[in-house]
C-alpha positions as CSV (number, residue, x, y, z in Angstrom):
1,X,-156.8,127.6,-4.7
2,X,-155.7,130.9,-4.1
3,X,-157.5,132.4,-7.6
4,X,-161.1,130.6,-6.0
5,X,-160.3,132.5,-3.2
6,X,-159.3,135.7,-4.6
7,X,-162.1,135.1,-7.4
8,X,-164.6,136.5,-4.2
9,X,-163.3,139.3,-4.3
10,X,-163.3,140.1,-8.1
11,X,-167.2,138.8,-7.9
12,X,-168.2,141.6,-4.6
13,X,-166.0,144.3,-6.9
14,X,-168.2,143.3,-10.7
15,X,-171.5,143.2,-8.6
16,X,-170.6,147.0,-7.3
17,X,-169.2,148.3,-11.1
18,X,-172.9,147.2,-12.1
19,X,-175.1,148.4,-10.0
20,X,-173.2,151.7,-9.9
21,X,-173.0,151.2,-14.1
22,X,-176.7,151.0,-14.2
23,X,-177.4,153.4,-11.8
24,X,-175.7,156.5,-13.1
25,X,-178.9,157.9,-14.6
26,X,-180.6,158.2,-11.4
27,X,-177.6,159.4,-9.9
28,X,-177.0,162.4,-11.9
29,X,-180.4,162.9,-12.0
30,X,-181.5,163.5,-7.9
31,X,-177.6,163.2,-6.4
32,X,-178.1,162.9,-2.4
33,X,-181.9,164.0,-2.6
34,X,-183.1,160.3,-3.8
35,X,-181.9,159.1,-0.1
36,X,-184.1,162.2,1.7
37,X,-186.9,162.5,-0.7
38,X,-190.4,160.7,-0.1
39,X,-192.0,161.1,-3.7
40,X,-192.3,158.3,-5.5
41,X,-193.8,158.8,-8.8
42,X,-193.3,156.7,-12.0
43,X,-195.2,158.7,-14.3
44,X,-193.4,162.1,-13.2
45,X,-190.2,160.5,-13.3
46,X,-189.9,161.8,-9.5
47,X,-188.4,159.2,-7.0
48,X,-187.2,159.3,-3.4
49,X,-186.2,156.6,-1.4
50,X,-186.9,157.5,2.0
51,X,-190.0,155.8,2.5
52,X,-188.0,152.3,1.7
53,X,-185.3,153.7,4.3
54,X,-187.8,154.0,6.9
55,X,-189.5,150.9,6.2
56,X,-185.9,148.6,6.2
57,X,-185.0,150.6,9.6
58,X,-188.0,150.2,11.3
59,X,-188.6,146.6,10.4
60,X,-185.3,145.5,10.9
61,X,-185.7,147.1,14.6
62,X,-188.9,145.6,14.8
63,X,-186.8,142.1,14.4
64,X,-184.4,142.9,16.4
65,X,-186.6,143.9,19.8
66,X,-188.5,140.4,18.8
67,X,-186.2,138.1,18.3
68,X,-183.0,139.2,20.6
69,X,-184.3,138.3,23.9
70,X,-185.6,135.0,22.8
71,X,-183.2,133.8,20.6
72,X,-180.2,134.5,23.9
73,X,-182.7,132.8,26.1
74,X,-182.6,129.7,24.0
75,X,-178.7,129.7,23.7
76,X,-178.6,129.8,27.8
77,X,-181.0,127.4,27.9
78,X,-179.5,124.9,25.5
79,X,-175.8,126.1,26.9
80,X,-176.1,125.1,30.2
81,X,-179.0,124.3,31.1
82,X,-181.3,122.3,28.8
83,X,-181.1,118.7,29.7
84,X,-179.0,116.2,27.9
85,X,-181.6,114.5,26.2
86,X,-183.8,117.7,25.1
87,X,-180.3,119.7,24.1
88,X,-180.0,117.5,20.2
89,X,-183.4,117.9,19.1
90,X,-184.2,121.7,20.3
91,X,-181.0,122.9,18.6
92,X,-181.6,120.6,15.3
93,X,-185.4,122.8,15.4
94,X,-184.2,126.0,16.1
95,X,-181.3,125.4,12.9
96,X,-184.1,123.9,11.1
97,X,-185.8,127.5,11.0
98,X,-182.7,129.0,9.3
99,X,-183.4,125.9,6.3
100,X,-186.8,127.2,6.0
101,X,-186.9,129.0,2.1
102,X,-187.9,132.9,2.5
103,X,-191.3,132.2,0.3
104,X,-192.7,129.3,2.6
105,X,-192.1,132.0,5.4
106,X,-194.1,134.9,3.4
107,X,-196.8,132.0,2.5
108,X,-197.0,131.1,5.9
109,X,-197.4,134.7,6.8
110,X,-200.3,135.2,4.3
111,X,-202.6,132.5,5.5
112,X,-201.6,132.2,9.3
113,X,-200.1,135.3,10.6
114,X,-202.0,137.7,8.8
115,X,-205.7,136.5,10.4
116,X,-203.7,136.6,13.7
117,X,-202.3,140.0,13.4
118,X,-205.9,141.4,12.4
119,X,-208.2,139.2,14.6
120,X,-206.3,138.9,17.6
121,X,-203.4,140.6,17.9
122,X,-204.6,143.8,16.5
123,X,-207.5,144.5,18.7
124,X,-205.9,143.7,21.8
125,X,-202.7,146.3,20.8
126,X,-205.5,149.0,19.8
127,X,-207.0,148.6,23.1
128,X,-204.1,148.3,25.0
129,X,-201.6,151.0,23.4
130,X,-203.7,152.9,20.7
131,X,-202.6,156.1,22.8
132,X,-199.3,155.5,21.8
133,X,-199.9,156.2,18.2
134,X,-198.0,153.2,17.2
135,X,-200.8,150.7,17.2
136,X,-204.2,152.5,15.9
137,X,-206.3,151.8,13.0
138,X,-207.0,150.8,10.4
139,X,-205.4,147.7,10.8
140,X,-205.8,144.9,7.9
141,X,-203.4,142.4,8.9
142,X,-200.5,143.2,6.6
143,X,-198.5,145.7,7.8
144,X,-195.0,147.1,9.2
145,X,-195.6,145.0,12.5
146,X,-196.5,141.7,10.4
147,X,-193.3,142.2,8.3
148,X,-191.2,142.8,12.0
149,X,-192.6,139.3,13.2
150,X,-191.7,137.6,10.2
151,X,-188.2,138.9,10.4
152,X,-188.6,138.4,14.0
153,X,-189.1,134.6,13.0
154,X,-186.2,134.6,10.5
155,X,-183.1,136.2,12.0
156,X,-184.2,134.2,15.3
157,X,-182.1,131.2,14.7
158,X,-179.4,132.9,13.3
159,X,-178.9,134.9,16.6
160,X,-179.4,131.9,18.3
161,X,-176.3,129.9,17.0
162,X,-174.1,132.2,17.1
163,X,-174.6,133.3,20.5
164,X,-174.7,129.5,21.4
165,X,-170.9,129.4,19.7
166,X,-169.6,132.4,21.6
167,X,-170.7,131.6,24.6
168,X,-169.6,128.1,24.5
169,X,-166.1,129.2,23.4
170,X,-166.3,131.2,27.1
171,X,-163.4,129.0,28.6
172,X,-164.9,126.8,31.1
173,X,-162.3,128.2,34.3
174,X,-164.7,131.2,34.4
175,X,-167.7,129.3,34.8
176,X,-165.8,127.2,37.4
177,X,-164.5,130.5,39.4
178,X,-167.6,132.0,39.5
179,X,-169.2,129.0,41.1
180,X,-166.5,128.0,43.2
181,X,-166.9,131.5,44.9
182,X,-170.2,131.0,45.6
183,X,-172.4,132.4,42.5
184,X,-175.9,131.0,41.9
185,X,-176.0,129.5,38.2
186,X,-177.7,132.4,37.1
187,X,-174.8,134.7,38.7
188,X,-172.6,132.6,37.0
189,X,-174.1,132.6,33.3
190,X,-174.1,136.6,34.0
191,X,-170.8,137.3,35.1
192,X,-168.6,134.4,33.9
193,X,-170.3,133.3,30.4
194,X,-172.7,136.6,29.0
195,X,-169.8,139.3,30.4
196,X,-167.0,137.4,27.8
197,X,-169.2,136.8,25.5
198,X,-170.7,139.9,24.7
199,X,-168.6,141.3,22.1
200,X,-169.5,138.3,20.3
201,X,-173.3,138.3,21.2
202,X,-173.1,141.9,19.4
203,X,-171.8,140.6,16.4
204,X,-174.3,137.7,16.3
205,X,-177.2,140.6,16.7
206,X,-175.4,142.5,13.8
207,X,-175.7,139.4,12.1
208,X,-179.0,139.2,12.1
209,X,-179.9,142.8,11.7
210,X,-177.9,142.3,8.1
211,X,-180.4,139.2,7.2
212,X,-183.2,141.4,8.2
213,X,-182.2,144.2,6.1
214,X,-181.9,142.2,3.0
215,X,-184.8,139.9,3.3
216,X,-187.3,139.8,0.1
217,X,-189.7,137.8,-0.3
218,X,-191.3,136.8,2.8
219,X,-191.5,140.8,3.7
220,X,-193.0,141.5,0.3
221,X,-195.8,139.5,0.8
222,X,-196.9,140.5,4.4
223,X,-195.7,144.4,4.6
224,X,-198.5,145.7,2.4
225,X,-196.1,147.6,-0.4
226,X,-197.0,151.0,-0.2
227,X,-193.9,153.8,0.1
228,X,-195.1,156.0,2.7
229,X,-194.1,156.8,6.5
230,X,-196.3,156.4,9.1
231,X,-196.1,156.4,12.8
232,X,-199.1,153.6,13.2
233,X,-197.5,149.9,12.9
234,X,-200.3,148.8,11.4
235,X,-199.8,150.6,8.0
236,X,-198.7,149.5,4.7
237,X,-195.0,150.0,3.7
238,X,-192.2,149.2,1.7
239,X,-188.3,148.5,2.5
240,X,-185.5,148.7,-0.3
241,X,-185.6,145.0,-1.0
242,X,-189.9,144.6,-1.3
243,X,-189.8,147.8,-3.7
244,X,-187.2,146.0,-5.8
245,X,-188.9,142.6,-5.9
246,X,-192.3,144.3,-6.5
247,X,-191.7,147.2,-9.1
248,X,-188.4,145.6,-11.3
249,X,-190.1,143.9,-13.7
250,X,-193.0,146.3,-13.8
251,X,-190.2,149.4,-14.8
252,X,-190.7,150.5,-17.9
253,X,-188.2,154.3,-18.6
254,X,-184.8,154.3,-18.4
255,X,-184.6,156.5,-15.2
256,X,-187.0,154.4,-13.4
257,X,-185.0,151.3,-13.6
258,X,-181.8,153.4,-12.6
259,X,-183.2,154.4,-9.4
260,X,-184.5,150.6,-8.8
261,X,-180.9,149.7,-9.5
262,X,-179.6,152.7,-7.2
263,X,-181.5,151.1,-4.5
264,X,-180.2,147.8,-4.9
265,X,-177.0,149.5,-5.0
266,X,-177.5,151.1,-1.4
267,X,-178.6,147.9,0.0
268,X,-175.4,146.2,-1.1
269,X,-173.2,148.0,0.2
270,X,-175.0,148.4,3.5
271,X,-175.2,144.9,3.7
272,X,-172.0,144.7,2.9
273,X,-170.9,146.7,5.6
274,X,-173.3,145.6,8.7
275,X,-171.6,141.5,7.7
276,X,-168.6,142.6,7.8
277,X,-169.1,144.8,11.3
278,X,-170.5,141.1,12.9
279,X,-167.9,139.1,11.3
280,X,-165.3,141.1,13.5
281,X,-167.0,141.3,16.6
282,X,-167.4,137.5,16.4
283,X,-163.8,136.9,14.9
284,X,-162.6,139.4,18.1
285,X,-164.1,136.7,20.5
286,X,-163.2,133.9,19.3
287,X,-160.1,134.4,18.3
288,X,-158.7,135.9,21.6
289,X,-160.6,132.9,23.5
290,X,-158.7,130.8,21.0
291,X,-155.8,132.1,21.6
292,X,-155.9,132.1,25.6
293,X,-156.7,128.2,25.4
294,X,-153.5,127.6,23.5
């Protein structure tokens, strides 16, 4: 039992000699300057991965502003104040979502999501907040805002859960003090449950911002695939995981596969590191709550 356990960590260290193996090329090749340049050029053998930065950050943030405020509504609501009867079928949905494989959500996306975004959505944000610059066209549907919802849509139950477990693991003598000196219930939910809990709520939102950054599929099909910044929302992009999933099997020279694999490479490891962050926020909570009950 303890080689399977200690096997984990053998597996994480071969995935990393690989990636960095395979990725020397590109490496010695552009150093630091593949992470701040913005060409991306195949036939010149010229590659920059900034535009796949910018397009994971801003997605992922995109997610984030979606999904948070929802997803902690629903825990509250299920926590303490969904009815009995509602409380088993809402949470068995909203874990249901997580189940859901990353294709169907991109397929969905295609034939639902993308009209919306371009019939509806879209003309109502142009109208509304063109000024801004964010929202302006030409808008076709797929996009960097299309790819936020979807990752809006995904990280939402994961956010969800978790924030339902901290919070529940909020020992119930706070709730009971704050009512007892004479809070409302939503007095109560701030101070005595979301107050405790939100070292742990952090580490659930960390959570999902490390699904978001490594999502593939579903963002490949809706985000348009082109590497460029752009200030409108409505453009085309790319993120490090689409340009992977779009342009491995198309990479033909040495040194563009090496810079594929470099990107990989950097998405590991931030992924690695983002979990890892979440885990111990959550762990921190638990744990001391654990340990108080005891």
């Amino acid at each position: 039992m303890i080689v399977c356990a200690l096997s984990i960590f053998l597996i994480v260290l071969l995935i990393i000699w690989v990636l960095v193996a395979n990725s020397k090329l590109s490496i010695h090749a552009f150093g630091f300057k593949f992470f701040t340049g913005s060409a991306w050029d195949p036939v010149q053998g010229d590659f920059g991965a900034l535009p796949f930065i910018w397009g994971t950050v801003v997605s992922s943030l995109l997610a984030l502003v979606l999904s948070v405020p929802l997803a902690l509504a629903v825990a509250i609501f299920l926590l303490d104040i969904c009815p009995a009867v509602l409380r088993g079928p809402i949470g068995f949905l909203t874990e249901l979502l997580a189940a859901i494989p990353s294709v169907v959500y991109g397929l969905w996306g295609v034939f639902v999501l993308v009209p919306i975004m371009r019939d509806d959505v879209g003309p109502v944000l142009i109208k509304t907040l063109g000024w801004t610059g964010f929202f302006v066209e030409p808008n076709f549907g797929v996009g960097m805002l299309t790819a936020g919802v979807i990752l809006a849509i995904m990280i939402f139950p994961v956010i969800s859960s978790i924030s339902r477990d901290v919070m529940k693991a909020v020992p119930v003598h706070q709730r009971e003090a704050a009512l007892a000196l004479g809070a409302t219930r939503w007095e109560m939910l701030r101070i005595g449950v979301l107050r405790n809990a939100r070292i742990g709520i952090v580490g659930s939102v960390i959570l999902g911002l490390g699904r978001a950054l490594g999502e593939t599929m579903a963002v490949t099909m809706v985000i348009g695939n082109h590497p460029d910044i752009s200030r409108n929302l409505f453009a085309p992009a790319h993120t490090l995981a689409s340009v992977i999933a779009g342009e491995f099997s198309e990479a033909t020279g040495d040194l563009y596969l090496s810079a594929l694999i470099e990107i990989g490479l950097a998405l590991f490891l931030v992924t690695i590191v983002v979990n890892a962050i979440a885990r111990l926020l959550v762990w921190g909570v638990t744990k001391g709550n654990s340990a108080r009950a005891v």
